[in-house]
C-alpha positions as CSV (number, residue, x, y, z in Angstrom):
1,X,0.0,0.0,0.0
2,X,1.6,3.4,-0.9
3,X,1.6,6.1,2.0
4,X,-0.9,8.2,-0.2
5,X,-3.7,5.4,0.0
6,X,-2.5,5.1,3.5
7,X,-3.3,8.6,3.8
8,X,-6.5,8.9,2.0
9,X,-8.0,5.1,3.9
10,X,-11.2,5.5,5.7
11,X,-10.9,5.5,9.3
12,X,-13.0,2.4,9.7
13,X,-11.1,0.9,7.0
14,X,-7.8,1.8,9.0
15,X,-9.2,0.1,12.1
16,X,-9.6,-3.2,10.3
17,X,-6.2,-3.0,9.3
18,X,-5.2,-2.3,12.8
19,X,-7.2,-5.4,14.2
20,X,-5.9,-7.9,11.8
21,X,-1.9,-6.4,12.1
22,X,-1.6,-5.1,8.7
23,X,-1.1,-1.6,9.9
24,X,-0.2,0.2,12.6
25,X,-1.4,3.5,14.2
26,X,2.4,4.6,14.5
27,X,2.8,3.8,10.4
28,X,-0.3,5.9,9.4
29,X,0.4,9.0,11.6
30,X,4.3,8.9,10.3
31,X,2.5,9.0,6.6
32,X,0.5,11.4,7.5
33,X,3.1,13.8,8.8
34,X,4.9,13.0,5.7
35,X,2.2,14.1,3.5
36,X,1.5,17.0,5.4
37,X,4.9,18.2,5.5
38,X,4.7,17.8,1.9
39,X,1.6,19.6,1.0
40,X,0.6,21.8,3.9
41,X,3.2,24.8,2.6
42,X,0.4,25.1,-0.5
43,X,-2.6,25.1,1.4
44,X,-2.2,26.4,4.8
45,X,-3.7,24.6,6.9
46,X,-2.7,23.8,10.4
47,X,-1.9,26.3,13.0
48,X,-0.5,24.2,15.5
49,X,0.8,20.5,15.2
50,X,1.2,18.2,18.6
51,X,3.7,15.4,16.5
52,X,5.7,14.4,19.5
53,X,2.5,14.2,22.0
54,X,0.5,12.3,18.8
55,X,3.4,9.6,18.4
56,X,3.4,8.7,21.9
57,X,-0.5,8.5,21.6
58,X,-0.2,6.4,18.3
59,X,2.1,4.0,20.4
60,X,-0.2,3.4,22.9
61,X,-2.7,2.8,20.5
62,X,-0.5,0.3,18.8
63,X,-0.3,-1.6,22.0
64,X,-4.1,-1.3,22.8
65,X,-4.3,-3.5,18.8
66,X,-2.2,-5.9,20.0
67,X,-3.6,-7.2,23.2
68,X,-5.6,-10.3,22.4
69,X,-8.1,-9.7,25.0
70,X,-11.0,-6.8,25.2
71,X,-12.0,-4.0,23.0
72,X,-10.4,-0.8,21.4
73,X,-12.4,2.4,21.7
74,X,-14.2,3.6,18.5
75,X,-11.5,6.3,17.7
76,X,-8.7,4.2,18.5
77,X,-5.7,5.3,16.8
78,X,-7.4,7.5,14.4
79,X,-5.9,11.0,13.6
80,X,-8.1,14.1,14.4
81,X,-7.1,17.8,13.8
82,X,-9.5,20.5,15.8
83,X,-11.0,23.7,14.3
84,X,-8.9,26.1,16.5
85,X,-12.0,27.8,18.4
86,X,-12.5,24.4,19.7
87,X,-10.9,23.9,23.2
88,X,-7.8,21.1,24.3
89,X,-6.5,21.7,27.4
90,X,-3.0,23.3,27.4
91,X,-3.3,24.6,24.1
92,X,-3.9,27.6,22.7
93,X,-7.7,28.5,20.8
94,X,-6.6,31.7,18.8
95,X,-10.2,31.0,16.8
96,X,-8.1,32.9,14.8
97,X,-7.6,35.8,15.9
98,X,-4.3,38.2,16.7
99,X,-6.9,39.5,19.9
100,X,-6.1,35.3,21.4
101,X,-3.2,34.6,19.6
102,X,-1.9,33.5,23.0
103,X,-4.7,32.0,24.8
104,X,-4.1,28.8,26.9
105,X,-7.1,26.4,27.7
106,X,-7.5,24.8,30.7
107,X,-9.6,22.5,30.6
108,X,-11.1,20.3,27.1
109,X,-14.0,21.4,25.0
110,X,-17.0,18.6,25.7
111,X,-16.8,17.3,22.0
112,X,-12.8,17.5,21.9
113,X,-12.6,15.5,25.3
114,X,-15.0,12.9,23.8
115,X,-13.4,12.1,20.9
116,X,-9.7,12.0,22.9
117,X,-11.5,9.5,25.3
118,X,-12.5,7.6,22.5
119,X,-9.1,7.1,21.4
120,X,-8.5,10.0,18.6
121,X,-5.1,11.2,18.5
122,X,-5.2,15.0,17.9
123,X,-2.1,15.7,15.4
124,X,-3.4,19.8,15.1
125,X,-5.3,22.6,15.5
126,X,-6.7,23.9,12.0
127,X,-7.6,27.3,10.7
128,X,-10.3,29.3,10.6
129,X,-11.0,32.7,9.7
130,X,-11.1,34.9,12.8
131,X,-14.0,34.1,15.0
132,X,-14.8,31.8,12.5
133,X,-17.2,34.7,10.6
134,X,-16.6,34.2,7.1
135,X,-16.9,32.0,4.3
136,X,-14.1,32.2,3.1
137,X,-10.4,30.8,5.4
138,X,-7.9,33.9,6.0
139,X,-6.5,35.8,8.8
140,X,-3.8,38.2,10.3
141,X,-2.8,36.3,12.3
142,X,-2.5,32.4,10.0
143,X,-2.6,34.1,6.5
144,X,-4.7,32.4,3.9
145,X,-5.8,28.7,3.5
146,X,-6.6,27.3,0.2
147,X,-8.6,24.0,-1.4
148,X,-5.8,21.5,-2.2
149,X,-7.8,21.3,-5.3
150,X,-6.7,24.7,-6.8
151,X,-4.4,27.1,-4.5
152,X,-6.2,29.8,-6.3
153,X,-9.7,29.5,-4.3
154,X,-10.8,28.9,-1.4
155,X,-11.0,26.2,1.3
156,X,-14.4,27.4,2.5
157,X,-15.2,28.5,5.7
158,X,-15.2,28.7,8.4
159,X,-14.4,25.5,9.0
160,X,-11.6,25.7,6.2
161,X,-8.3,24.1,7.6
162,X,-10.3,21.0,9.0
163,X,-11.6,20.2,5.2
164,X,-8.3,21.1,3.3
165,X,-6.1,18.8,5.6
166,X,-9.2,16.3,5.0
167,X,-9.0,16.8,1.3
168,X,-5.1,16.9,1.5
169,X,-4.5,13.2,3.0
170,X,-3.3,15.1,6.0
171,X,-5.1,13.5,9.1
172,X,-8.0,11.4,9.0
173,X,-10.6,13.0,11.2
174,X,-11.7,16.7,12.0
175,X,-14.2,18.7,13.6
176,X,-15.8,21.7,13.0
177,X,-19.0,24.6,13.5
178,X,-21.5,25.5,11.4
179,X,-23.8,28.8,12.1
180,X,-24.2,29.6,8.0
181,X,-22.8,26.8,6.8
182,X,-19.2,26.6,8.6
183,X,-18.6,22.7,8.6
184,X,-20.6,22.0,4.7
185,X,-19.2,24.7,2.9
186,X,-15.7,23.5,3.2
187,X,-16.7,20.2,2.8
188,X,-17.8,21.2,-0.5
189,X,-14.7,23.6,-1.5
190,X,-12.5,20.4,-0.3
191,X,-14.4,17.6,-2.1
192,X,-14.8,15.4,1.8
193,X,-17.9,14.7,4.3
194,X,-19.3,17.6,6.4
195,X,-22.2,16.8,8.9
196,X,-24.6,19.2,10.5
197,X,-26.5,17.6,13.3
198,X,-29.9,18.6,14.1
199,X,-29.9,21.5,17.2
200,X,-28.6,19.7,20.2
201,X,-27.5,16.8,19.0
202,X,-24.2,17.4,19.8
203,X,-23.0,19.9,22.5
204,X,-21.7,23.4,21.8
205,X,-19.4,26.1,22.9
206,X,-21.1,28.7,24.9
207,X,-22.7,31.5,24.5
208,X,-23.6,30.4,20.5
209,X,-24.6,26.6,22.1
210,X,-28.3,28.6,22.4
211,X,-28.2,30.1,19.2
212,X,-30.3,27.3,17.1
213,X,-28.3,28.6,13.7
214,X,-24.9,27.0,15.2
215,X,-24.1,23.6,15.5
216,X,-20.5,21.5,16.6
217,X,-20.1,18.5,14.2
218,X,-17.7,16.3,12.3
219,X,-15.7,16.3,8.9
220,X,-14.4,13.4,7.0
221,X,-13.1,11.9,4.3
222,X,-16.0,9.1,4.4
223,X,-19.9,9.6,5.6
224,X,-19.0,6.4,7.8
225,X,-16.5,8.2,9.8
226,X,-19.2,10.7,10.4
227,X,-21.4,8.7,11.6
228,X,-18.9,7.3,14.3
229,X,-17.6,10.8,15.1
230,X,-21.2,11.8,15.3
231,X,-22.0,8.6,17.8
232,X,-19.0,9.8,19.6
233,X,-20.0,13.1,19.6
234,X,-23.4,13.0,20.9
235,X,-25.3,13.3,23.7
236,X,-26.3,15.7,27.1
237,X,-23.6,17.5,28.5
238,X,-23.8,19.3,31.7
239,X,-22.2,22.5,30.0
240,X,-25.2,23.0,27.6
241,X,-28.2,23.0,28.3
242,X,-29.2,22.6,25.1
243,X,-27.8,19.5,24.2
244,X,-30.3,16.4,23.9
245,X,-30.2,13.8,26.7
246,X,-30.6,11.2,23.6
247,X,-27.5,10.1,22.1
248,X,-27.4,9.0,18.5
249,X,-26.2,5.2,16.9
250,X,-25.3,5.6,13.4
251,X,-24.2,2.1,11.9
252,X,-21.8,2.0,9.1
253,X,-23.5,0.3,6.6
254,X,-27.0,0.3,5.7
255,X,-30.1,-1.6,3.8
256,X,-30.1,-0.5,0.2
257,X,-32.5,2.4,-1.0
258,X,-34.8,1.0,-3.4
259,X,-38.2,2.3,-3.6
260,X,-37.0,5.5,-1.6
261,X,-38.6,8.8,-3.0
262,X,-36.2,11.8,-3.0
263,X,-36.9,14.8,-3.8
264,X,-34.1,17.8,-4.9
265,X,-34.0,21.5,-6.1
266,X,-31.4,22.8,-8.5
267,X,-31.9,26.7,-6.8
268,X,-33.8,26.3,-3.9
269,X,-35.9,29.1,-5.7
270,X,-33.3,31.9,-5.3
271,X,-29.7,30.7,-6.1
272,X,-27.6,31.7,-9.3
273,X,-26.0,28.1,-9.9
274,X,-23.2,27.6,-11.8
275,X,-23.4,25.1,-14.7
276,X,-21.2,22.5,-13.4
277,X,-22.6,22.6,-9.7
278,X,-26.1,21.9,-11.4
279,X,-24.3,19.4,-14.0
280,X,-23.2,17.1,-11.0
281,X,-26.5,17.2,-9.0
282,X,-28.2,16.5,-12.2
283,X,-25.7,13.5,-12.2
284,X,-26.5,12.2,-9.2
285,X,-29.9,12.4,-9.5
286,X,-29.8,10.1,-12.6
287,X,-27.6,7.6,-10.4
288,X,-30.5,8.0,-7.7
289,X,-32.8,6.5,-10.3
290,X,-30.6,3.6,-11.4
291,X,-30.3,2.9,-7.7
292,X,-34.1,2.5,-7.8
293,X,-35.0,5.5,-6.1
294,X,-37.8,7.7,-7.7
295,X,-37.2,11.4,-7.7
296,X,-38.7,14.7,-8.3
297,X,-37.6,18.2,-8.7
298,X,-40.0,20.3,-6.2
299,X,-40.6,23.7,-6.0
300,X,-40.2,24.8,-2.0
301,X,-41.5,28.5,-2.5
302,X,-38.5,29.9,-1.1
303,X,-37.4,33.3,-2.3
304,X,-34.4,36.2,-1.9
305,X,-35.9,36.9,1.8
306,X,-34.2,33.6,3.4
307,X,-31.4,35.1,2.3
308,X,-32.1,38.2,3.5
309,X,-33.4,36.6,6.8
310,X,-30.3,34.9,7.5
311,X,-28.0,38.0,7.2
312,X,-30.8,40.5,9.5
313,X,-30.7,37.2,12.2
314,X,-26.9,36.9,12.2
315,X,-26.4,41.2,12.1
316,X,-28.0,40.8,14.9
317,X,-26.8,38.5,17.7
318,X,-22.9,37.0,15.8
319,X,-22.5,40.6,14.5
320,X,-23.0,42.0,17.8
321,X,-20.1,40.0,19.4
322,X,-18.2,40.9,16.4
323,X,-19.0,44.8,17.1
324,X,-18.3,44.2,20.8
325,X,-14.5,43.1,19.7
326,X,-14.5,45.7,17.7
327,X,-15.2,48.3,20.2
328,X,-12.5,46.6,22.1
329,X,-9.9,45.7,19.7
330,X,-10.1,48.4,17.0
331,X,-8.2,47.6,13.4
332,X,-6.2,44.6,15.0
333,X,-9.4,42.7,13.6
334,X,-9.4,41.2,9.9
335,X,-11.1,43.7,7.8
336,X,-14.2,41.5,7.2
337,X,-15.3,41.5,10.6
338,X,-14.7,45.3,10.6
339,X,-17.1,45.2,7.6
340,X,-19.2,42.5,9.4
341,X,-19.5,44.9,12.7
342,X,-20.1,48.3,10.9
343,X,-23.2,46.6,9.5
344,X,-24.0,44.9,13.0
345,X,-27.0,46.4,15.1
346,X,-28.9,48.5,12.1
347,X,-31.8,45.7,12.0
348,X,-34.6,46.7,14.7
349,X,-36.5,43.9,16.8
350,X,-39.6,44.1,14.1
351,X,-37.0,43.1,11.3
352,X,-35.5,40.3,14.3
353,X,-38.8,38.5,14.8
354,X,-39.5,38.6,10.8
355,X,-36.3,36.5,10.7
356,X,-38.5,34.0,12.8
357,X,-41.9,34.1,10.6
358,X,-39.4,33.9,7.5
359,X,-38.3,30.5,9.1
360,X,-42.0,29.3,9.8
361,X,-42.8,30.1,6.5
362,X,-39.6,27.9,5.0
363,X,-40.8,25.0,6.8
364,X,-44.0,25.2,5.3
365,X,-42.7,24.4,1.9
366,X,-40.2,21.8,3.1
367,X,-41.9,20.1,5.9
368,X,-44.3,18.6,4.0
369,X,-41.9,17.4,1.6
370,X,-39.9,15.7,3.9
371,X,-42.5,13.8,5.3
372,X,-43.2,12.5,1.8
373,X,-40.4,11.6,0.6
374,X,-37.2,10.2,2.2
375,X,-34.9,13.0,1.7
376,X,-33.9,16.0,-0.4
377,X,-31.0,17.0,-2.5
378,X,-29.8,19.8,-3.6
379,X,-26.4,21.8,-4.3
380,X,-24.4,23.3,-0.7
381,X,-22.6,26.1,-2.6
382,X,-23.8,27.5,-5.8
383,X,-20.2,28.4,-7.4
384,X,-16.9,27.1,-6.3
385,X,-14.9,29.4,-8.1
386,X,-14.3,32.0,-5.2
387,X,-11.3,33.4,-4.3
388,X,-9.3,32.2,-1.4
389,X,-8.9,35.8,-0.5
390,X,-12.3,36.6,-1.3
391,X,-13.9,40.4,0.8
392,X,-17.6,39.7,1.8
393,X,-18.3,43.1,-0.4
394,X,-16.5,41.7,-3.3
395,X,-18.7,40.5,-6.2
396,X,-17.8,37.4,-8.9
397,X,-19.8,36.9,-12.4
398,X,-21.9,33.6,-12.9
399,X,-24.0,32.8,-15.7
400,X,-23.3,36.4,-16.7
401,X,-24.8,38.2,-13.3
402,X,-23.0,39.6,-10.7
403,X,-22.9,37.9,-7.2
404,X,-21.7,38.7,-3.9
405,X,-19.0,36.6,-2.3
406,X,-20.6,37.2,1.4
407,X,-23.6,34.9,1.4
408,X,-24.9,34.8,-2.5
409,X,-23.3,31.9,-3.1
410,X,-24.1,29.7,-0.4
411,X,-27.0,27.4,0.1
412,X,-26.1,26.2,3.2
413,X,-27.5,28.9,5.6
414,X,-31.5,28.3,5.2
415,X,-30.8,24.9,7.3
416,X,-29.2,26.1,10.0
417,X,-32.6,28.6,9.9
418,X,-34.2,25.3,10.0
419,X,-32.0,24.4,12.5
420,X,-34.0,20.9,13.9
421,X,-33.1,19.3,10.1
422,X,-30.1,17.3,9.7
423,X,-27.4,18.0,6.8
424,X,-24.8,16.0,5.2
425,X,-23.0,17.5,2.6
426,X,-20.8,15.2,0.3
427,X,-18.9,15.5,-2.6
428,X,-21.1,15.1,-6.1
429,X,-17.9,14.9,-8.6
430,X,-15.2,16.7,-10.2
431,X,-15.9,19.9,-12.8
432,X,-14.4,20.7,-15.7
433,X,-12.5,23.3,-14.0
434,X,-10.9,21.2,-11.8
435,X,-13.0,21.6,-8.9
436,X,-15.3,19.2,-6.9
437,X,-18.3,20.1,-6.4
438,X,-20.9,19.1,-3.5
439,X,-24.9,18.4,-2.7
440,X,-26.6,18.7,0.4
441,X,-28.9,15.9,2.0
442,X,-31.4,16.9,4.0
443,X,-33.6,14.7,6.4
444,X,-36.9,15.2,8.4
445,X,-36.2,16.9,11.7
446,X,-34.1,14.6,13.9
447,X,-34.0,11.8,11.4
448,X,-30.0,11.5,11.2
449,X,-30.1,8.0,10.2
450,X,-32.1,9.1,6.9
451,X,-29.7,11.2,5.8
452,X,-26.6,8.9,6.7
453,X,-29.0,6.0,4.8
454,X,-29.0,7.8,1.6
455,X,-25.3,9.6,1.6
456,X,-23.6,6.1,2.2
457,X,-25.6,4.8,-0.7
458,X,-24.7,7.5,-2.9
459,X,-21.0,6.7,-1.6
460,X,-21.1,3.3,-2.7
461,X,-22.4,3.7,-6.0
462,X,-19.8,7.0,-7.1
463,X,-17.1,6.3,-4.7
464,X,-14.5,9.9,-4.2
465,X,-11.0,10.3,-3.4
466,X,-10.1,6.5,-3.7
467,X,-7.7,6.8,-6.8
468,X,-4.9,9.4,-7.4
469,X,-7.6,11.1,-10.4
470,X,-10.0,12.3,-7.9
471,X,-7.6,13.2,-5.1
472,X,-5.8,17.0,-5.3
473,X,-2.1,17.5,-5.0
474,X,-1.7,13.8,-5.8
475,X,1.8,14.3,-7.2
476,X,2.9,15.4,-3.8
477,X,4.3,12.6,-2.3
């Protein structure tokens, strides 16, 4: 096995390998530190690494494979990088900002102590842009992260560095937040797996763990590795009140989906899509049908106001706390959140409660829908080609109109309006210009296992980044 399949394995694949002695948790981290000191000077996207601490892990783990007797722990042995405004005791959460740029935790986050106690082995902390606000991955403080797929544009955000050292062969596991589409848009700019559990699923960072737009989950190469991060993952904790007492138990495989009825949208009524983003869904909406599934485009009666909603909700409370650093901090900020707190606090609290009846209203035209049919489909960001440097007042041309790179060209943010529906966002193939593009899958409310069901069947039938022609920077070994 070369080091780059070693790199690019699923993690539950990897565990097999370490239960039958083919492999050992030592020899995939000492790829993966290969690989990443190979590639990460091209895509930026670690802040810290933890190499000597992860090899003594990766030991331990080895020895843990080789006892005859008794269980390993889900994670065991498994790499994991953390979004750096995610907390591990003893290191710094910067969240990307030159205003933390020396903070020290004390104690663990509840979702990074989970996944170390069930045997990850945290290599890094990844980027983010600062106080993970944008869409796109660059600070003052980290400089600019990229998709491996093109250096060019961007990684997403603002859960960037997690997907590009996913999409990179870098690590195996990674975790990130989503409060306008934070984990799926990254997923989607890297070409890898990005969940967003249903509100509460899985415990959050306080004081945004009681906003219902934002949401802690899990990014991976493979929807089966989100499902066991998400398992991990899940479940009351006593700092957040939010957080369901149920915990969740995703399996890794699951009963084919014929006779499902899916239903998709190419615009969700208000999107300018690309050609090849609509190409790809179109795709894999004929591999739906040879999969036995019947489908059906559907109209959800959604217009510009979601959008519109979204930005008046987030003004609101996120661009408060951004004009409250402001305040504090002056032009040591990134000059989006400057832009993003000027415009913070103009909305009133008639045009805040709108944002609520707007999200009533959404669930009209898509409750129904997923209560007859199994799931829907659609694209998570209309247009890949954005800059990795991208301003939130900057514009880029598609299909020959004009379209701001702040939130025009994401789809992701009317689910977290609808913030009790699960996401999955995986990869839907490769364009013509070289970059992958992504769909969305969207279950009733609470109905994870719907949405895992139909993503792994999708993964079966059009596996991604299993051969060096659909991985990036596969030269780079």
């Amino acid at each position: 096995m070369s080091d780059l399949d070693l790199c690019y394995m699923p993690g539950f694949l990897l565990q097999q390998q370490f239960k039958a002695r083919k492999l050992s948790p030592v020899e995939l981290l000492e790829a993966q530190i290969r690989r990443a000191e190979s590639v990460n000077s091209r895509i930026n996207a670690y802040t810290d690494t933890y190499y000597e601490e992860a090899m003594e892990q990766a030991r331990l783990a080895e020895k843990a494979f080789a006892r005859k007797r008794g269980s390993v722990r889900p994670l065991e042995g498994l790499t994991l990088a953390i979004k750096d405004n995610q907390a591990l005791a003893g290191k710094r959460t910067t969240q990307g900002s030159l205003v933390y740029k020396d903070e020290i935790e004390t104690e663990n986050s509840p979702t990074s102590q989970r996944l170390l106690d069930a045997g990850a082995i945290v290599v890094a902390k990844t980027t983010t842009p600062e106080f993970c606000s944008a869409g796109v991955t660059y600070s003052k403080l980290f400089g600019v992260t990229a998709t491996p797929w093109n250096p060019a544009y961007t990684s997403g955000g603002s859960s960037g560095g997690s997907a590009a050292s996913l999409g990179a062969g870098m690590v195996t596991l990674a975790t990130g937040s989503d409060i306008a589409g934070s984990i799926r848009v990254p997923a989607a700019c890297c070409g890898v797996v990005g969940y967003k559990p249903p509100y509460g699923r899985i415990p959050g960072n306080p004081p945004f763990n009681l906003d219902y737009y934002c949401q802690t989950g899990p990014l991976a190469r493979s929807v089966g590795d989100c499902a066991v991060m998400t398992n991990v993952m899940s479940g009351a904790h006593s700092s957040d009140i939010a957080s369901l007492r149920e915990t969740i138990d995703l399996p890794l495989e699951y009963a084919d989906i014929k006779g499902w009825r899916v239903a998709y949208s190419v615009d969700l009524g208000a999107f300018n899509v690309a050609p090849e983003v609509k190409q790809n869904l179109m795709k894999t909406v004929r591999l739906l049908g040879d999969l036995g599934v019947e489908t059906e485009e559907v109209d959800l009666g959604w217009g510009e106001e979601v959008t519109n909603a979204a930005i008046t909700y987030l003004d609101h409370l996120f661009g408060r706390s951004l004009a409250r650093s402001y305040e504090q901090h002056g032009d040591i900020l990134c000059d989006y959140n400057i832009f993003y707190a000027k415009r913070a606090g103009k909305s009133d609290t008639e045009a805040f409660l709108s944002t609520y009846e707007v999200a009533n209203e959404m669930y009209r035209g898509i409750g129904p829908v997923l209560e007859n049919f199994h799931g829907f489909i659609c694209p998570t960001v209309a247009t890949h080609e954005v800059s990795a440097e991208a301003k939130p007042w900057e514009t880029i041309r598609v299909n020959g109109k004009d379209m701001v790179t702040d939130f025009d060209w994401v789809m992701a943010h009317p689910f977290n309006m609808l913030s009790r529906l699960p996401v999955i966002a995986i990869p839907s193939g490769i364009a013509g210009n070289g970059l992958p593009t992504s769909i969305q899958i969207v279950s009733r409310s609470y109905d994870d296992h719907r949405a895992f069901q139909l993503a792994r069947a999708i993964e079966m039938a059009s596996p991604w980044l299993d051969c060096d022609h659909r991985r990036p920077l596969a030269s780079c070994n």
